[in-house]
N, C-alpha and C positions, 0 to 999 in steps of 0.2 A: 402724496394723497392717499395712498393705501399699497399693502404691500400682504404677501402670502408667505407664510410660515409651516414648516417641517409639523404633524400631529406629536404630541409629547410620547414621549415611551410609554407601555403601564398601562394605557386605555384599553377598559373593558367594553368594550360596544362591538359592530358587527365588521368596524373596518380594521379589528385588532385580530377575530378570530373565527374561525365556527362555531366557537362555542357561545363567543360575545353576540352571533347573529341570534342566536336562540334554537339553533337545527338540531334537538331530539332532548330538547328539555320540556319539564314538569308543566304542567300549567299552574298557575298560579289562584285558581279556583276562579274564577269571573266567571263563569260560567255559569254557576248556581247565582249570581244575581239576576239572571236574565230571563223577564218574567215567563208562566209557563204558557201564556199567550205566544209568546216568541217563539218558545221551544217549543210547543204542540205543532204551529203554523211559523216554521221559518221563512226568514225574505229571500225571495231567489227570483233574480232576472228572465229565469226563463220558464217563468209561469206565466202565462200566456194575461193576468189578471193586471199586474203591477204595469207591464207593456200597453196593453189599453188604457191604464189609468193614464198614462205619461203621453198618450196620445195626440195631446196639444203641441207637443215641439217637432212631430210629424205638420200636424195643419199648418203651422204660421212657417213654415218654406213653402206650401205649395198653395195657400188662402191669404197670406198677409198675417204681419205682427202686428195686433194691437197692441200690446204690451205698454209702448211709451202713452199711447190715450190713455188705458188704464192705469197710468200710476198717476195723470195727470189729474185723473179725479180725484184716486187716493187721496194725493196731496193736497186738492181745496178743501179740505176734511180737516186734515190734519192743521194745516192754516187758520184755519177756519175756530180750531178749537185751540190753538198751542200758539200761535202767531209764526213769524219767517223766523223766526231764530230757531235752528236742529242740532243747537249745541249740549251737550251731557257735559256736564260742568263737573273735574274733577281737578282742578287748579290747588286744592288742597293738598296733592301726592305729590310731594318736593320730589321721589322717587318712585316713581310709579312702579306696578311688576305686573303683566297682566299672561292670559293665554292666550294663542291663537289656534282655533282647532278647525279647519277644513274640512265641511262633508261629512257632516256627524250621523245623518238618522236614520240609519239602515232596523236599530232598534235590535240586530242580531248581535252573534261574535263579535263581528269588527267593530261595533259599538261598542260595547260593553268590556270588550280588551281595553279600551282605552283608558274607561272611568277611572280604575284602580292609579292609573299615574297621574290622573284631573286633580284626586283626590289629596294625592301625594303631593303635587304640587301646589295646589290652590291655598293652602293656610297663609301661603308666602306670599300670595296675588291679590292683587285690589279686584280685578276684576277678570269677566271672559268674554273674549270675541268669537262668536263662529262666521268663519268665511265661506259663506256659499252653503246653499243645501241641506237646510236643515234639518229639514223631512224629506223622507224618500216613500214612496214614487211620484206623489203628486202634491206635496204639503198640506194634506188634510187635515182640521179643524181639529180632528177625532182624533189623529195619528200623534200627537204630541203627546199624549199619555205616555204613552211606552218608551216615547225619542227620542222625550225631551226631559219632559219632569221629573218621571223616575230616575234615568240612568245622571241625572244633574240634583237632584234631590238633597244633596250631602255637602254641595259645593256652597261656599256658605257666601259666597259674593254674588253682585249681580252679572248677569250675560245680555251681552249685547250680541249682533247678527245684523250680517249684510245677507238677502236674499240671493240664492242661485236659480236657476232653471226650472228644477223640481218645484220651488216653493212659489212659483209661478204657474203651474199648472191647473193652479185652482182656482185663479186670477189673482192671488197673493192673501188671498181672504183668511186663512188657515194664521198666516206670519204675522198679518198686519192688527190679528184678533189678540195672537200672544204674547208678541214681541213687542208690538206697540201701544196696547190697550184700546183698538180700535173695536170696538164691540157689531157697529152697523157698515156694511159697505157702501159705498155712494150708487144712486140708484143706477148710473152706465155700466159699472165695472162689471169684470167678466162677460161682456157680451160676445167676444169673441171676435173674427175676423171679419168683414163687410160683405163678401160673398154668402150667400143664403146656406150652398151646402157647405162651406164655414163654418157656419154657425151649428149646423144640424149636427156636424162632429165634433164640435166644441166642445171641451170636458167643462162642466157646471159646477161649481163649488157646491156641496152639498151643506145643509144647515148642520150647525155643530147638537148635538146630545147634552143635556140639562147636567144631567147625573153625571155624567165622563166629565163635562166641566168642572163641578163643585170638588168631585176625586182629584182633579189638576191642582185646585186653587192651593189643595190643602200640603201639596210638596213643594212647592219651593216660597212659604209662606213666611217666612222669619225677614225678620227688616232690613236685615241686612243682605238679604238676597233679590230685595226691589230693583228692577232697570225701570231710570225713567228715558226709556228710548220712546222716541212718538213716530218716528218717521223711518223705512227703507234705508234712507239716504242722513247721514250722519256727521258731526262734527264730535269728539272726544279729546278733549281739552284739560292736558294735566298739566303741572309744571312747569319740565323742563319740557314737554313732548306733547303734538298734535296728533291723535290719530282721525283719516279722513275716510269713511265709510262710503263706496257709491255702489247703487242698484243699476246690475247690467241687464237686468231682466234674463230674454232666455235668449236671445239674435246677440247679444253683447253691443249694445249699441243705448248709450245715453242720449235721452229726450231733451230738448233743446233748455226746456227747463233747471232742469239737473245739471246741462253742461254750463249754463253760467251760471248758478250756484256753484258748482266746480272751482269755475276759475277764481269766483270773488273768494271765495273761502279760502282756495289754496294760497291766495294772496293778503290776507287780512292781515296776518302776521308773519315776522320773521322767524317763529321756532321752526325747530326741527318737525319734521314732518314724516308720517309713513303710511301709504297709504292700503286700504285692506277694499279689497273688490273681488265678484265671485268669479271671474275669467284671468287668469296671469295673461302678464305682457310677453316675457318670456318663459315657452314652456317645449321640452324635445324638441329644444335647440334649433325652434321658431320664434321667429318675431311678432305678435300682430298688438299694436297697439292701443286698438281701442277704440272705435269711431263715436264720435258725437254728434248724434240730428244736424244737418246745417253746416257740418265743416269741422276740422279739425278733430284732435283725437285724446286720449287719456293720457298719454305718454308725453305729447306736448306740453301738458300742464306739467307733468312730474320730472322733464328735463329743465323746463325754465325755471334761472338761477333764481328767481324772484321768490316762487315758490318753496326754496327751499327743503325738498324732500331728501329724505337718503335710503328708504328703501319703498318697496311695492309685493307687496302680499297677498297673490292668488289663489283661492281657492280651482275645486272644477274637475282636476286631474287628480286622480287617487294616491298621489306619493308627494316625497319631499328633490324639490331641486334649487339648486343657487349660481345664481347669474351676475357676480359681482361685474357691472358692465359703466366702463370708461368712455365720458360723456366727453363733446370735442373741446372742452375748455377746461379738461383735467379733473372733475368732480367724479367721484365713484358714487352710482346707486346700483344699492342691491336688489333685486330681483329674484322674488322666491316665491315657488310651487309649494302651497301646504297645504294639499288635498287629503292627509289619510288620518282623519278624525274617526271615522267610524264607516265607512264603507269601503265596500272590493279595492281591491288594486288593483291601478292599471299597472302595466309593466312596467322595468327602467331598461330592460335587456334589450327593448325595441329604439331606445335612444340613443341616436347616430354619434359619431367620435365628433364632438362640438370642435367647430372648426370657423367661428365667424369674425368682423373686422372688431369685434368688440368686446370679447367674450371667448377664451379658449380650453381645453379640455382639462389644463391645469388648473384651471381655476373653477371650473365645475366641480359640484356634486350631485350626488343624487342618494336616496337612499328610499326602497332596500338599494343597493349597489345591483350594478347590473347580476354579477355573477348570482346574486340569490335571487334575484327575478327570477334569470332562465332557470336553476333549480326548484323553486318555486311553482313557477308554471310545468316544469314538467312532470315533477309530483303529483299533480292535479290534474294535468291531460294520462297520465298512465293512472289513477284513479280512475277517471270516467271510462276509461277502455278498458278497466283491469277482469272486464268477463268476456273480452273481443277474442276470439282464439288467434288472430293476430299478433305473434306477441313483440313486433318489433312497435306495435302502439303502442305497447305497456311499459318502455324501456325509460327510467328515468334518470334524470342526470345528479349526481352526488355535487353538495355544494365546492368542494375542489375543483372538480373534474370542468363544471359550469364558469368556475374563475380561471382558469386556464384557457378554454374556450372564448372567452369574450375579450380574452386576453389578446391571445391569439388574429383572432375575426378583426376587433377594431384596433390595436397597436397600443390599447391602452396602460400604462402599467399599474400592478395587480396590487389592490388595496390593503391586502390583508399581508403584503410581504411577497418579496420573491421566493422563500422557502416555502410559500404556499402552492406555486405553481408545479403542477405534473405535467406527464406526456399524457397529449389529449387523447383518447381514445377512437377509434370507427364508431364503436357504438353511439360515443358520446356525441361524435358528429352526426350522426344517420340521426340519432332523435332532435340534436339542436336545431337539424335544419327542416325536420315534420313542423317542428312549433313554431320555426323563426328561419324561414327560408330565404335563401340569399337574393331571390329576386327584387325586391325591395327592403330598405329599413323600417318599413311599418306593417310587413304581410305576418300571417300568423296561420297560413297553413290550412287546412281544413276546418279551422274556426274561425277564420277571418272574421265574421261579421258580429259576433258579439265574447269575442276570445277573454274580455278580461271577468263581463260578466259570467257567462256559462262555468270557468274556471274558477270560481270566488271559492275560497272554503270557510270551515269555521274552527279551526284547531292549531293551537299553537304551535309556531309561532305565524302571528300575524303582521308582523311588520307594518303598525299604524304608527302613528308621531302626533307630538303637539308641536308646537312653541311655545316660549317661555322668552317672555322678553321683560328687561329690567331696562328702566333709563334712571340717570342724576343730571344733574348740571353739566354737562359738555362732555356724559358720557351713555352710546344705548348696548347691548349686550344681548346676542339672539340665539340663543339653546334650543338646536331639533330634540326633541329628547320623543326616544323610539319607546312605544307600546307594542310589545307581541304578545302580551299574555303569559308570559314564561316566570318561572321563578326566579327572581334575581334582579327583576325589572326595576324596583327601588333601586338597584345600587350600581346601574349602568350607567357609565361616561354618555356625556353629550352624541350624538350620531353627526351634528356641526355644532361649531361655539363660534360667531361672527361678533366683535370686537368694534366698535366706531367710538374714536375719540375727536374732541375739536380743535383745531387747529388753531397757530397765532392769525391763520389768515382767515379765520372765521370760518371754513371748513371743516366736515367732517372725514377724518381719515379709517377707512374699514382695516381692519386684520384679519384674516381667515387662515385655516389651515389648508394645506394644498392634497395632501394624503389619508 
């Protein structure tokens, strides 16, 4: 049913080298695309502005989620004008090729590292998906100038999007205006939670600007850049291949509605199946699968044979990871994190030596790789301290030095080669464990509480990714291909290449590399 394979000799990417990581190369100019909106006022976590905007995923833990009422009206809208079919008809792609980009709208650097390989790859693709979060901080109306239109402007196909967290903050008004053509919102939505002082903190979607609108219409205008998406929630229907789009809102919990459209859908047909939603199933080598209103859960649907799936594709979490996970009646579905479309990275250095009944550390990946995380991050933590007269804060770890360390710490062996591995240093360890102390696998030291934001930068390399997925008749084919903004980024090997062909027994069998 599926089997793991040795990485070929010869690969230039970041698990060949340091230099394939991209650690003290050129930028590749992206920078100057990035309007000077951007670059006058950059996006940064810890401005006190974007934190109040995003304020609604505070209220609804401690007021109540409306989220699932509010898409329920969405939806009699969308019903109301399009009828119950949410399928985007591409049955004409014997071969589909599409992108998958995770968490694009930061609108800074880490956006804008990315476009350059969108672009590079998109002539080959029918289409693009973003998974999860398309605007950051609150999916405003207004904010898609800069996050969406622009930095996608060149991409000469349509894009489709499943909503995240973010693009729920504004009661989805901002997503459901651009992505769907939904121009009026129904007169309930965005009311917020039921409790009064709920409501009085409830962030309000703001009406969109006349003028910013008509400058929107006019980038991504060409006809062959139309999505006729109408709905959140989605079916994409090519050939040989189903893709299944669901809205988790910002709790990750599907409204009773949505969950049996779930099931019928997933069961309508016998094709292959994958499904793209803004929360993973599996992600730092946690399980959670997914609750739906009323019972039962997203993973249920995607284990049963009837359904037919072979993988599941998370947005949510700012990097790339792969969960090829062995289901008990021998079917392999993959399961993968592809958050780092265009905003901060979380870490990978803080993800534990995967150790579960279904899913082992040989068969994991992640990327960046842990060791360029904790280099990474400590780059960036002796940056922010680097006027602290302290100078064991300023001490940072060389990406060797960081592969050797993680090496060490979790037993893992070291990606880039054993002739990569040195003796670890004092220093190395005194600063590994400021940023990544041993008392837990997910502490982070004196930033604990917003360590990946506060530590975001904007200079090469940035370590984002797409996907790049190709399907035929009884074959699909999933390329991470890494964006850090470095020169040379055209002519980087895959960061993963995941292989499924069909089987005599009507299964799909995956290949992956182990190293």
């Amino acid at each position: 049913m599926a089997s793991s394979e040795e990485s070929p000799a010869g690969l230039v990417n970041s698990r060949a080298s340091v230099a394939g990581a991209g650690w003290n190369c050129d930028s590749n100019g992206f920078e100057t695309r990035i309007p000077e909106e951007e670059k006058n006022h950059p996006f940064s976590w810890i401005n006190p502005v974007p934190l109040w905007q995003s304020r609604n995923d505070r209220v609804v833990r401690h007021f109540g989620d409306p989220t699932n009422d509010e898409r329920r009206e969405w939806m009699k809208l969308v019903r109301a004008a399009h009828g119950p079919d949410l399928t985007i008809d591409h049955r004409d792609l014997a071969a589909p090729s599409f992108i998958v980009a995770g968490d694009t709208g930061e609108g800074d650097a880490s956006q804008w590292a990315v476009v350059p390989r969108i672009e590079q790859v998109g002539e080959q693709t029918d289409f693009m998906v973003i998974a999860s979060d398309v605007i950051y901080p609150a999916g405003g109306v207004d904010d898609y100038e800069n996050k969406f239109y622009l930095p996608y402007s060149n991409y000469p196909r349509p894009i489709y999007a499943v909503p995240g967290n973010h693009d729920w903050y504004d009661g989805l008004t901002g997503f459901m205006y651009h992505l769907c053509g939904q121009r009026t919102p129904p007169p309930k939505a965005a009311a917020g939670p039921r409790s009064l002082l709920g409501r009085f903190l409830w962030r309000k979607a703001k009406r969109p600007h006349p003028e910013s609108l008509e400058r929107m219409r006019t980038l991504r205008a060409q006809p062959g850049q139309r999505s006729t998406q109408v709905s959140p929630y989605w079916v994409i229907d090519t050939g040989p291949l189903q893709l299944i789009g669901i809205d988790t809102g910002i709790t990750n919990v599907l409204d009773r509605e949505q969950g049996a459209w779930f099931r019928d859908v997933s069961k309508a047909t016998d094709k292959p199946k994958i499904l793209i939603t803004g929360k993973p199933l599996y992600v730092d080598a946690r399980y959670d699968p997914g609750a739906i209103d009323g019972g039962g859960t997203v993973d249920e649907v995607v284990r049963d044979p009837a359904c037919n799936y072979v993988a599941a594709i998370g947005g949510d979490i700012h990097n790339y990871q792969r969960y090829p996970v062995q289901l008990a009646d021998g079917r392999i579905v993959m399961y993968i994190v592809s958050g780092g479309g265009g905003a901060f990275m979380h870490a990978t250095h803080t993800i534990p030596r995967v150790s579960t009944p279904v899913v082992g550390e040989d068969d994991f990946r992640c990327y960046p790789l842990r060791g360029d995380s904790l280099s990474f991050y400590s780059q960036a933590y002796a940056a922010r301290f680097k006027h602290n007269p302290f100078r064991r804060l300023r001490q940072s770890i060389s990406p060797n030095q960081a592969l050797s360390y993680m090496h060490e710490r979790l037993g893992i062996a070291p990606s880039k080669g054993d002739d990569a591995l040195e003796p670890v240093t004092g220093a190395t360890r005194a600063a590994a464990e400021r940023i990544f102390p041993r008392q837990g696998p997910n502490a982070h030291g004196l930033l604990q509480p917003i360590f990946s934001e506060y530590l975001d930068w904007n200079t090469a390399p940035l370590f984002k990714h797409v996907l790049w997925v190709q399907a035929k008749a009884g074959e699909i084919r999933v390329r991470c291909i890494a964006a850090t903004g470095c020169v040379g980024d055209e002519r980087a090997d895959p960061e993963d290449d995941l292989r499924a062909e069909l089987g005599g027994d009507g299964r799909y069998a995956w290949r992956w590399p182990r190293r």
